[in-house]
C-alpha positions as CSV (number, residue, x, y, z in Angstrom):
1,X,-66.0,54.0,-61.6
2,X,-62.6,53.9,-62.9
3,X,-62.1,57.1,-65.3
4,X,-63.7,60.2,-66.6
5,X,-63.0,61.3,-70.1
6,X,-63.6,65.0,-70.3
7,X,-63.7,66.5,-73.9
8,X,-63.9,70.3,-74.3
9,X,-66.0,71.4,-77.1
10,X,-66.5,74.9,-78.8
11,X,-69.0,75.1,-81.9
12,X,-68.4,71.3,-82.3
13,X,-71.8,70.2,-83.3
14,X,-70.7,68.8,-86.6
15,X,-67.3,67.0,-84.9
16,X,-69.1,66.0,-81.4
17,X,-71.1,62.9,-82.6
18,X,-68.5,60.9,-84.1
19,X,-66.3,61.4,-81.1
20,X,-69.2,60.5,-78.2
21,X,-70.1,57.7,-80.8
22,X,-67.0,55.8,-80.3
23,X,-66.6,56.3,-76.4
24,X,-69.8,54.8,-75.6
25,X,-68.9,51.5,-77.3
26,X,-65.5,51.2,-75.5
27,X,-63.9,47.3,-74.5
28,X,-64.4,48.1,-71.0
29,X,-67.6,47.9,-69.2
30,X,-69.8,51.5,-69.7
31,X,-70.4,51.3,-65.8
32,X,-66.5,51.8,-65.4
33,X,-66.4,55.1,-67.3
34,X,-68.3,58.3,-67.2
35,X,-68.4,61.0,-70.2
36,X,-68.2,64.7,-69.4
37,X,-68.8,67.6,-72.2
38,X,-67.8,71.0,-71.2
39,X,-69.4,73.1,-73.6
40,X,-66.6,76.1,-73.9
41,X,-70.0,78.8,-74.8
42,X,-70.6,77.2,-78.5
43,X,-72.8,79.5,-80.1
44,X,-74.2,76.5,-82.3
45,X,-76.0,73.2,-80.7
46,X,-72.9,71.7,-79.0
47,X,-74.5,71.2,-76.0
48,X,-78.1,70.2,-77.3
49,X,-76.1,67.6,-79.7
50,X,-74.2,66.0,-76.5
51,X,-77.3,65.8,-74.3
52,X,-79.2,63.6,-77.2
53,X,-76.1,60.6,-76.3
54,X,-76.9,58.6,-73.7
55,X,-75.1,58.7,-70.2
56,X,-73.3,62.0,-71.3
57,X,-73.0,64.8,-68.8
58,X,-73.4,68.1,-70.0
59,X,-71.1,71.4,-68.3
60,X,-71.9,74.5,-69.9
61,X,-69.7,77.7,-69.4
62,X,-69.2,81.0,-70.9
63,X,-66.5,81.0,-73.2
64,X,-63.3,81.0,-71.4
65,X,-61.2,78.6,-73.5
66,X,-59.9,75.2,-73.6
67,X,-57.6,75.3,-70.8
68,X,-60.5,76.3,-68.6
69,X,-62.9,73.7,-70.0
70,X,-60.8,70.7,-69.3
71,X,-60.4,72.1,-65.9
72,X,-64.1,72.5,-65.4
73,X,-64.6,69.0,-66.1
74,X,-61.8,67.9,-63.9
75,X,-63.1,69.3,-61.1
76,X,-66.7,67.6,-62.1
77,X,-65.2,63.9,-62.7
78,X,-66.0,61.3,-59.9
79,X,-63.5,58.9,-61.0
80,X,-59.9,59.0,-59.9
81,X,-58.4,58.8,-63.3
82,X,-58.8,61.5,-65.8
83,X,-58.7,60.9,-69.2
84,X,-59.1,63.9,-71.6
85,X,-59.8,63.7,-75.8
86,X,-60.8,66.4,-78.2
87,X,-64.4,66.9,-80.3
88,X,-62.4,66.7,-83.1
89,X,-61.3,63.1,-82.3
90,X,-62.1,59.4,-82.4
91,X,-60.7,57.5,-80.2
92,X,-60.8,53.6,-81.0
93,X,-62.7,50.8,-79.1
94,X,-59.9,50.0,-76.5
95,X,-58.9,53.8,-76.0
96,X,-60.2,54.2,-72.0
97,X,-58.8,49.9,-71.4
98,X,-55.4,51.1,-73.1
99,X,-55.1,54.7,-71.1
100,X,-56.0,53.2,-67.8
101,X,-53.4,49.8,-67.9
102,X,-50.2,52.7,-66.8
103,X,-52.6,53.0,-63.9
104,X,-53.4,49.8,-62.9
105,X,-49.8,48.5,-63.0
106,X,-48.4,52.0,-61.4
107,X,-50.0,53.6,-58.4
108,X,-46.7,56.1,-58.9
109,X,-47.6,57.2,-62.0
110,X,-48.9,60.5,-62.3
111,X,-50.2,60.6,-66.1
112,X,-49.9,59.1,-69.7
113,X,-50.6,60.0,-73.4
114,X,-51.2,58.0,-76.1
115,X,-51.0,58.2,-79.9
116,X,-52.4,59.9,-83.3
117,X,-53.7,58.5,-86.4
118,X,-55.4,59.5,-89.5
119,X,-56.8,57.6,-92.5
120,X,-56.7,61.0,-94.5
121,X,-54.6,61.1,-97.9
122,X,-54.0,64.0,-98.5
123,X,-50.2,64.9,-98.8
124,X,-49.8,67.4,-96.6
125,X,-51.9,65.3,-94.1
126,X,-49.8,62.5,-94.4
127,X,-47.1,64.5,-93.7
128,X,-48.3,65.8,-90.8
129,X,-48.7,62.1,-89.4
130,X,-45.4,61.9,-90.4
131,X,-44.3,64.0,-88.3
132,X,-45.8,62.8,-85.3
133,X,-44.6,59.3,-86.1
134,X,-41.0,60.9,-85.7
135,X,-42.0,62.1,-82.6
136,X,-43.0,59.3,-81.7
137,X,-39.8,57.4,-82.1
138,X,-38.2,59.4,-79.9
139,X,-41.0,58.9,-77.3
140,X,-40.3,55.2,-77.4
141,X,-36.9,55.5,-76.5
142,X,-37.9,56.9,-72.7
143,X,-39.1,55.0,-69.9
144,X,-40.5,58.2,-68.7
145,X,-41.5,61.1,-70.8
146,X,-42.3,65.2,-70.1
147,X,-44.8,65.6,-72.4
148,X,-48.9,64.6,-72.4
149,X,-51.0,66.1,-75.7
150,X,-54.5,67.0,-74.6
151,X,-55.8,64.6,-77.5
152,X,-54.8,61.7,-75.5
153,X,-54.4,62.5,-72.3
154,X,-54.8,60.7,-68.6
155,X,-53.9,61.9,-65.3
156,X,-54.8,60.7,-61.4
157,X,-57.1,63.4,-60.7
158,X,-55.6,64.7,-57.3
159,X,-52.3,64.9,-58.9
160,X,-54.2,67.2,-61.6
161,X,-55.7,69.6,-59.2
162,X,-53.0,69.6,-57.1
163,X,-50.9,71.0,-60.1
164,X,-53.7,73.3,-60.6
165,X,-54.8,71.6,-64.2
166,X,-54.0,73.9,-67.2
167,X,-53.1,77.4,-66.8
168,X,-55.4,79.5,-68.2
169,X,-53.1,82.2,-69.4
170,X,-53.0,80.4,-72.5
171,X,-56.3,81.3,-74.1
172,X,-56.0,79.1,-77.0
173,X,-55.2,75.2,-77.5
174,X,-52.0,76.0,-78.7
175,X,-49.2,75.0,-76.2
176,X,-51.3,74.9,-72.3
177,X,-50.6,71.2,-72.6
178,X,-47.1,71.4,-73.1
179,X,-46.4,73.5,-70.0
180,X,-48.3,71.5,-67.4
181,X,-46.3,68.9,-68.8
182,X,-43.3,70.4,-68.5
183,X,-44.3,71.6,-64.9
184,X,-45.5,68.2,-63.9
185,X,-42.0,66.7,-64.8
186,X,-40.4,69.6,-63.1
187,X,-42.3,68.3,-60.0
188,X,-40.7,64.8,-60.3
189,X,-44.1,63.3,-61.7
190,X,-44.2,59.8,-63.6
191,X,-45.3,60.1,-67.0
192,X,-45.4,57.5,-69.6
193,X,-46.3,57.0,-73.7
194,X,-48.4,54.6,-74.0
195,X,-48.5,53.9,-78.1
196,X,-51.4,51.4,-78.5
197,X,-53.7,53.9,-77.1
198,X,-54.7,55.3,-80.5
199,X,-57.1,58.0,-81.6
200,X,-57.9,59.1,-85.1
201,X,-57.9,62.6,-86.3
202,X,-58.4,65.0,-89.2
203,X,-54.6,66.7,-89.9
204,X,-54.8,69.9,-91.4
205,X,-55.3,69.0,-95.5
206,X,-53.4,72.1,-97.0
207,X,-50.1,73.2,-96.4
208,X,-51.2,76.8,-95.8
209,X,-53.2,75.2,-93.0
210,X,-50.1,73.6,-91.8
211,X,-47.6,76.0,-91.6
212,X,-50.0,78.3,-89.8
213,X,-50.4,75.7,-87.1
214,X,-46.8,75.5,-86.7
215,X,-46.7,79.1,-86.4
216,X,-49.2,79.2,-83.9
217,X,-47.7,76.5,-81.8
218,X,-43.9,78.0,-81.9
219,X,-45.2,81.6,-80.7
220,X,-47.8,80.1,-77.5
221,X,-44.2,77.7,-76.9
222,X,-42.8,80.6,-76.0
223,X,-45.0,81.4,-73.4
224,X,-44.5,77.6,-71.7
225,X,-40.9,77.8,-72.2
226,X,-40.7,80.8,-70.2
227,X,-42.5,79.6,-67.5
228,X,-40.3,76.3,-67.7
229,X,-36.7,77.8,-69.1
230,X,-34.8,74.1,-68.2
231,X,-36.9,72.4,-70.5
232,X,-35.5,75.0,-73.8
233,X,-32.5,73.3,-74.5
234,X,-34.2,69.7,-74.4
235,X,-37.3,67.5,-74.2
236,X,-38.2,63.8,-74.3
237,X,-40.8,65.1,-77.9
238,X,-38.7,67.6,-80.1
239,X,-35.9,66.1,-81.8
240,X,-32.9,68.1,-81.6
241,X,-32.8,68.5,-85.8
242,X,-35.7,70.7,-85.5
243,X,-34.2,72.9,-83.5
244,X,-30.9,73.2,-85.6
245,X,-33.5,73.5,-88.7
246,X,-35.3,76.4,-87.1
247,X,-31.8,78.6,-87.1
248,X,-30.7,76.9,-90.3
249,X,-33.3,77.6,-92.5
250,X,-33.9,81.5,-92.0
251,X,-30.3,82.9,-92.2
252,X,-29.7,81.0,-95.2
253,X,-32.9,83.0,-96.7
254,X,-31.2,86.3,-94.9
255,X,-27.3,85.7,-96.4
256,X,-29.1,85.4,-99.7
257,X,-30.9,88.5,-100.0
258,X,-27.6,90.1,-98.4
259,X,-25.9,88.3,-101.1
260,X,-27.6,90.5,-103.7
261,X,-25.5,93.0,-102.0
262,X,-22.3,91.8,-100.7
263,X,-21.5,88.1,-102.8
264,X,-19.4,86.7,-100.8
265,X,-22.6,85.6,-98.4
266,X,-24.0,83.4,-101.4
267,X,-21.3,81.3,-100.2
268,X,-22.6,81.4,-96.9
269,X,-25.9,81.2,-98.2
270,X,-25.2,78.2,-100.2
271,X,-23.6,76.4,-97.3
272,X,-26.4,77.2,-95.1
273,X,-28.8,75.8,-97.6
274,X,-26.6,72.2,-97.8
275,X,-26.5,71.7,-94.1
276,X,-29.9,72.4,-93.7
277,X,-30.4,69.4,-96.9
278,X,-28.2,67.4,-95.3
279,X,-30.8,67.8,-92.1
280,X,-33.6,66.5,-93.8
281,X,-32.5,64.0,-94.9
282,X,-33.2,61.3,-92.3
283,X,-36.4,62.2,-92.0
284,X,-37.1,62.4,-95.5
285,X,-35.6,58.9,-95.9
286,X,-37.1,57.3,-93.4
287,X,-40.7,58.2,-94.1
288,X,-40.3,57.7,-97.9
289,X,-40.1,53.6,-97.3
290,X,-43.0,54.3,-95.8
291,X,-44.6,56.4,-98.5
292,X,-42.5,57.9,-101.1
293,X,-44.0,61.0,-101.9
294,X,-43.5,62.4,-98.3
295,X,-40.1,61.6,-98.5
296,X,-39.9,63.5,-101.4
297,X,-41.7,66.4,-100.2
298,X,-40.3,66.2,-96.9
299,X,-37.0,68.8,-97.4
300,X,-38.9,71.5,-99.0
301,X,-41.8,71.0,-96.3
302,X,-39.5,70.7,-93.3
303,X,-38.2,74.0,-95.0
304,X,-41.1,75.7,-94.9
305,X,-42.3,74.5,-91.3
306,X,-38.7,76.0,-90.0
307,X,-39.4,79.4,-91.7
308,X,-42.8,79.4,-89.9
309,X,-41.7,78.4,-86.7
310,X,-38.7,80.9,-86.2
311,X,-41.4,83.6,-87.0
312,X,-43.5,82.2,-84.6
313,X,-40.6,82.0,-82.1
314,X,-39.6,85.5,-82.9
315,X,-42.8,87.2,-82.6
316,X,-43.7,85.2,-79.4
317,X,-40.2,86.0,-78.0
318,X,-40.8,89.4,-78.9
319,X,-44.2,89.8,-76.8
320,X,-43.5,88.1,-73.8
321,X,-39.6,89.1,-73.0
322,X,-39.8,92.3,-74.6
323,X,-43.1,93.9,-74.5
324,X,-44.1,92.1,-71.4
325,X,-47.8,91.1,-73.1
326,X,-47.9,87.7,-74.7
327,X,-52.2,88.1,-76.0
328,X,-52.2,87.9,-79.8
329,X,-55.3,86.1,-80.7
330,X,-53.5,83.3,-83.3
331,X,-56.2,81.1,-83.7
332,X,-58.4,78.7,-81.1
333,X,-57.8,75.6,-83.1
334,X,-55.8,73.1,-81.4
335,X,-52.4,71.3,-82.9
């Protein structure tokens, strides 16, 4: 046997089927890979709905999260590669064959990641893949990279438990993913992108939805930055803009309400405001030739998502360096 894939599921009846549909048709033989479902305590039939697929092992649990359900079914995989998706994913045919070539050509290499999809049009959706595809770009350009999503994820399964899987202090898939990438690297372990291993998945639709998620993500990135400080300044995934965007965007907001008070920080205000355009715009250029009206909405959006994350970076800051308690329940749903 040459891989498990482990998916953690929570009240994923609905999701599950789709997902376990297109894993047990994969290009590789069904004999090479085994399928593990941790059920994370779904109070729906999660569990009943996996045991009905053929050749799926079932791990139930009480509810202790997603960290501690892909650890669960680490620990029960037989194969020496781990390869981890979500319930709210679909991989495509030649997913596990794609994930496991880094392997086979590598016996260095400690883990991989592959790469997002969606055939959703909705704008803010498209946007979101957007996004990603920027991220991706920057991916490319390393030969090793320190940063393995949980939706596409493999590993060499001693290297895993050695590392101790996902820490569990993150209670929500928001972020747990990050750090043991960021500690992994920190180790001196191998990690590569591998882009033609492609799964499909539902963005969020709305851009209430959207900005939430980034505020979610920016306050539980607080807690893996702390527990990995080098990897603040710079990573092989975040491109620097963002960063600059996330100071940018609120103290232009602050020097104009000031303004109202004391007008010479409209000028600041206003200068604030053209730096931060001036930001956008490769972003916003380069995804409008690929579709013009996220280009168009990509300023005001990347606005938006900077406003959301320094909040999320300010409250998170707030409870773990200052208050010593980083435990706001912000949501279980993973970015």
């Amino acid at each position: 046997m040459r891989a498990s894939v482990v998916i953690p599921a929570y009240n994923a009846e609905k999701l599950l089927p789709e997902c376990l549909k297109s894993l047990s048709d994969q290009t590789v033989p069904r004999d090479d890979y085994e399928i593990i479902v941790v059920d994370d305590g779904s109070t729906d039939s999660t569990a009943g709905t996996a045991v009905k697929c053929d050749g799926v092992r079932v791990v139930r649990q009480k509810n202790q999260g997603p960290a501690a359900a892909r650890n669960q079914g680490a620990r029960m995989a037989k194969a020496d590669i781990i390869l981890f998706t979500d319930s709210d994913c679909v991989p495509e045919r030649d997913w596990v064959e794609r994930m496991l070539e880094p392997f086979d050509g590598d016996p260095k290499l400690a883990g991989d990641k592959g790469r997002y999809l969606t055939s959703q049009r909705e704008l803010a959706a498209r946007f979101v893949q957007a996004e990603y595809q920027d991220k991706y770009r920057l991916l490319e350009k390393h030969r090793e990279i320190d940063f393995i999503d949980t939706y596409s994820a493999g590993f060499r399964r001693d290297t895993f438990l050695r590392y101790g899987g996902y820490d569990t202090s993150f209670p929500v898939a928001c972020a747990e993913d990050v750090e043991l990438s960021f500690r992994m690297s920190n180790g001196g372990e191998k990690m590569v992108y591998v882009p033609k291993a492609v799964v499909y998945h539902r963005h969020p639709n709305s851009w209430p939805a959207y900005f939430l998620k980034k505020y979610k993500f920016a306050y539980w990135r607080m807690l893996a930055v702390r527990k990995n400080p080098n990897k603040a300044i710079k990573d092989s995934h975040t491109p620097q803009l963002m960063k600059l965007q996330l100071l940018l965007a609120p103290f232009a907001l602050a020097a104009l309400a000031a303004g109202i008070f004391i007008s010479p920080l409209l000028w600041l205000a206003a200068v604030m405001a053209a730096l931060f355009l001036v930001s956008s715009l490769p972003f916003a250029l380069r995804e409008g030739k690929r579709d013009t009206a996220v280009g168009l909405a990509a300023p005001a959006a990347l606005y938006m998502r900077a406003l959301y994350q320094f909040a999320g970076v300010a409250v998170g800051s707030l409870d773990l360096f200052l208050l010593g308690r980083h435990d706001r329940t912000v949501g279980a749903d993973s970015l």
